[in-house]
VOGU-3710 file (C-alpha; in Angstrom, 3 decimals, decimal comma):
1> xxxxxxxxxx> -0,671/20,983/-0,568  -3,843/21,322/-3,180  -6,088/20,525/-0,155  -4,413/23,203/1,985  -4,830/25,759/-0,858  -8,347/25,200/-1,536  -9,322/25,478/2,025  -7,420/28,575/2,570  -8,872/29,576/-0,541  -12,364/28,808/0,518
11> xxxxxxxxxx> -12,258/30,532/3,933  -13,014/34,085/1,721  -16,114/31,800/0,168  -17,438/31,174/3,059  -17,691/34,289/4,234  -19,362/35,932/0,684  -21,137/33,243/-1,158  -18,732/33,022/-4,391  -19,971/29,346/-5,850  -18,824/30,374/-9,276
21> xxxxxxxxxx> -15,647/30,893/-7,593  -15,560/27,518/-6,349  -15,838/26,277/-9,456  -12,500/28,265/-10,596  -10,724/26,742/-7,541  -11,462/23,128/-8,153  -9,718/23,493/-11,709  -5,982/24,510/-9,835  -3,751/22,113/-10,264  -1,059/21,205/-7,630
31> xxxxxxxxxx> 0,910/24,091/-7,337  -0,548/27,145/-8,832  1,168/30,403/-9,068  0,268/32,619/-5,895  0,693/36,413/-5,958  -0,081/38,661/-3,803  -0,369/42,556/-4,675  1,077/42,500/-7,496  4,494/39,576/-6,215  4,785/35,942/-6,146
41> xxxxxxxxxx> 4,504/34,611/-2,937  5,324/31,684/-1,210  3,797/28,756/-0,167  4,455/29,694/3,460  3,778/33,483/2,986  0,292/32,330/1,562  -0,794/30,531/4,570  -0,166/33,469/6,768  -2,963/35,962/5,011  -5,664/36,746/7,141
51> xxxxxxxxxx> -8,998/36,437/5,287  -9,850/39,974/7,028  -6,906/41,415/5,301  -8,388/40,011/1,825  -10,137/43,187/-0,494  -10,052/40,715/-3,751  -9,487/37,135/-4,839  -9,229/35,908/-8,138  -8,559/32,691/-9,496  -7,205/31,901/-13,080
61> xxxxxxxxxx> -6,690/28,868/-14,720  -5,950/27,264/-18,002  -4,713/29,721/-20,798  -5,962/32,697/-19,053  -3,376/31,787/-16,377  -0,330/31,159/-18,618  -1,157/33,807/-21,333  -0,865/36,269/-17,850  2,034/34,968/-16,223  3,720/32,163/-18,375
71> xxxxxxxxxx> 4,835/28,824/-17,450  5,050/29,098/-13,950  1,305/29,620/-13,673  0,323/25,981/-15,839  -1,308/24,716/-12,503  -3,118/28,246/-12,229  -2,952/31,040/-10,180  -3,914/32,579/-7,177  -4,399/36,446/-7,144  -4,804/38,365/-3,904
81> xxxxxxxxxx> -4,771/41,731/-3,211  -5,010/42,809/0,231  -6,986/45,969/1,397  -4,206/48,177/2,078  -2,981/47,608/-1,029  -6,370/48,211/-2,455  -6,808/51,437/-1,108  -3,516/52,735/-2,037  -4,368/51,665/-5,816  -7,764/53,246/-5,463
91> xxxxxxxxxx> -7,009/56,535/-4,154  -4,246/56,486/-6,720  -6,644/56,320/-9,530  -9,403/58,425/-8,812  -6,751/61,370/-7,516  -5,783/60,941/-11,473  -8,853/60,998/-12,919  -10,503/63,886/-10,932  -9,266/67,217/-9,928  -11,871/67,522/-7,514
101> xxxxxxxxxx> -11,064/64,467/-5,886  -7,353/64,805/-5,796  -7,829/68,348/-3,853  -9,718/67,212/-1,043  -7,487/64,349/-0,861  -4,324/66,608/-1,005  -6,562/68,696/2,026  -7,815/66,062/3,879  -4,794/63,814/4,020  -7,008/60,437/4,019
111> xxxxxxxxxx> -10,268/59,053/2,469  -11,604/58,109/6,036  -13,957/61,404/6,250  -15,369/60,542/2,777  -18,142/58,234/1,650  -17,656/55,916/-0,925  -21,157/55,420/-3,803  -20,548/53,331/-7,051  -24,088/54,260/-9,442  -25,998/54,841/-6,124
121> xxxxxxxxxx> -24,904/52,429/-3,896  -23,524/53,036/-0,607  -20,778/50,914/-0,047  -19,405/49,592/3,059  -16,013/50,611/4,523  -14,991/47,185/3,741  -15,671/46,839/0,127  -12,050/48,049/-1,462  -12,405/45,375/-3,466  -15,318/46,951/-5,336
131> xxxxxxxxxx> -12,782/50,463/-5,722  -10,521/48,181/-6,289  -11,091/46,842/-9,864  -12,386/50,441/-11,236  -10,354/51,439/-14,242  -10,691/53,133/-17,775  -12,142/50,402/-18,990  -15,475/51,131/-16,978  -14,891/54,602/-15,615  -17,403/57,273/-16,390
141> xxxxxxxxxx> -17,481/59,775/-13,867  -16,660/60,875/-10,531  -18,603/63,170/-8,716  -18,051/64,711/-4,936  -20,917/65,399/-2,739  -21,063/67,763/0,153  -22,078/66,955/3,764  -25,739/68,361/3,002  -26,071/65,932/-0,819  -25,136/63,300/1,609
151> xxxxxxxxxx> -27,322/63,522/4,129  -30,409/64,886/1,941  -29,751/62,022/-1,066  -28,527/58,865/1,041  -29,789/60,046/4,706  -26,054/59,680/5,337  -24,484/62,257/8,067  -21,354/60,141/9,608  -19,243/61,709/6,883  -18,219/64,760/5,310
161> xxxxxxxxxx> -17,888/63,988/1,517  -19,384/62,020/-0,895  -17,652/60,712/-3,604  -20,278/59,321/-6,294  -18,853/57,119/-8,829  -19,982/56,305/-12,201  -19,013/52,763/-13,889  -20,222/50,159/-16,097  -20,726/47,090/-14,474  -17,115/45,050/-14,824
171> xxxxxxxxxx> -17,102/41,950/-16,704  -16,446/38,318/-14,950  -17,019/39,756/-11,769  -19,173/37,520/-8,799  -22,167/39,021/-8,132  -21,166/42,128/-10,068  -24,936/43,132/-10,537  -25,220/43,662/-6,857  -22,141/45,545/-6,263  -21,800/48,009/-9,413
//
């Protein structure tokens, strides 16, 4: 089962370079704890993610894994959170912590017309992850750009909004220098 895990596990490694992650997977024991946005999961449920459907991956082990969860996590654990659920956590956040943001969400119905920028970098469609693990702790500011700040500031003009986020760089994060 361990050598199932830690290939299904390292399919997400593959694809973006984590070695320090590695290094967090290799200290699992047999049976760690898997949850999955925010449940415990099976062992069956957890071979049927896609790695496409993947926004964030952590691994804990040790006392950081049975301070969080207890007992059942003394082999580690496994925490996923999938995009969608990502996204909803995301938009739930920022819509609290901005006025401006949570009226041109209530307007526009969905973030797909806006354009996502953590400290001046552009980030992908696919990087919910990198929403993702914004919170008080490292919230500053949030900041939405029109269609012209866009286009004049980023050379950006596939979307309507900006939405400029300032953060401190989170701690224990791979590669969180590149991303934040």
């Amino acid at each position: 089962m361990k050598r199932f895990l830690i290939a299904i596990l390292f399919l997400p490694v593959i694809a973006f370079g984590q070695s320090a992650f590695q290094k967090e997977a290799k200290k699992l024991g047999p049976n760690p704890l898997k949850i999955m946005d925010s449940v415990v999961i099976s062992n069956d449920e957890f071979g049927h993610i896609a790695a496409y459907n993947i926004a964030s991956l952590r691994v804990l082990t040790d006392t950081d894994a049975t301070n969080k969860y207890g007992d059942a996590a003394k082999d580690g654990a496994v925490i996923i959170t999938t995009k969608t659920f990502a996204r909803k956590h995301y938009i739930a956040y920022f819509r609290r912590v901005s006025a401006k943001y949570d009226s041109l969400y209530s307007i526009t119905k969905s973030d797909s017309s806006f354009q996502y920028i953590i400290n001046d970098r552009i980030k992908a469609s696919s990087d919910e992850g990198d929403l993702f693990v914004i919170n008080d702790e490292i919230f500053i500011s949030l900041e939405i750009l029109s269609a012209d700040d866009l286009k004049t500031k980023y050379n950006i003009n596939t979307k309507q909004y900006g939405v400029l986020i300032h953060c401190k760089v989170p701690k224990g994060l791979v590669h969180a220098d590149e991303k934040f």
